[in-house]
N, C-alpha and C positions, 0 to 999 in steps of 0.2 A: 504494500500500500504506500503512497506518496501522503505527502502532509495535507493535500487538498482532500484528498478521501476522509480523512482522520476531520478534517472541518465539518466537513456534509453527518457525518456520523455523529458530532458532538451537535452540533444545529441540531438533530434528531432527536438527541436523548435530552436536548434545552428544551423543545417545542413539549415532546411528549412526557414529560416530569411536571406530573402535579404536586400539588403541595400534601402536608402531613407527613408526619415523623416516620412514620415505617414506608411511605414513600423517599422523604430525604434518606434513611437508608438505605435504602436502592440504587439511588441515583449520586450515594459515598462510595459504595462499593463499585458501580458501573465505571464514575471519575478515576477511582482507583486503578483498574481494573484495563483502562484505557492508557492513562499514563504508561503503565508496564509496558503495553501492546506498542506504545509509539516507539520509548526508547531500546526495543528490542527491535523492532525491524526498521528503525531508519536512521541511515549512520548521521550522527550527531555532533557536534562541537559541544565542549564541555561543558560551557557556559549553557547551552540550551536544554542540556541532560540535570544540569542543577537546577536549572528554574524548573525545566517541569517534575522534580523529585518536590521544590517548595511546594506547587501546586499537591500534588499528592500529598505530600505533610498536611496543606491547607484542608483539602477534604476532607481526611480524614480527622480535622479537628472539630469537623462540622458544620465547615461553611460550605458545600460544595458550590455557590454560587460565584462566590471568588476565585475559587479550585477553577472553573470551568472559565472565567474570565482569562485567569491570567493561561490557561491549560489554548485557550483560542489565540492569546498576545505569541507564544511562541511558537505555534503551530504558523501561522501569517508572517509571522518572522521568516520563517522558515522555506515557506513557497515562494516568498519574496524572489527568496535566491536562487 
């Protein structure tokens, strides 16, 4: 997958994530769960492999809505190039 897939995907799981609690754990787990998936299959420069680990950290702290902000800031970084 390219970083532009990995957009379209996150735009999906943003559109379709309703609110309440045992939803935002789904959609902690999914952010989670995507991060992995990016920094494993697209070679990365360091600096983008750390911000999206923060993103991950973020999520799983319980905000997945900043998770997914800044998880899309490095993803667009990214396609940029």
């Amino acid at each position: 997958m390219e970083a532009r897939d990995y957009l379209f995907k996150l735009a999906a799981l943003q559109h379709n994530a309703p609110g309440g609690s045992r939803l935002e754990n789904a959609v902690i787990i999914e952010v989670s769960s995507m991060v992995d998936q990016i920094t494993l299959s697209l070679d990365l420069q360091s600096t983008d492999r750390y911000a999206l680990m923060m993103a991950r950290a973020t999520a799983l702290a319980g905000n997945p809505d900043l998770a997914i902000a800044k998880v899309e800031a490095v993803l667009r970084r990214i396609a940029e190039r």
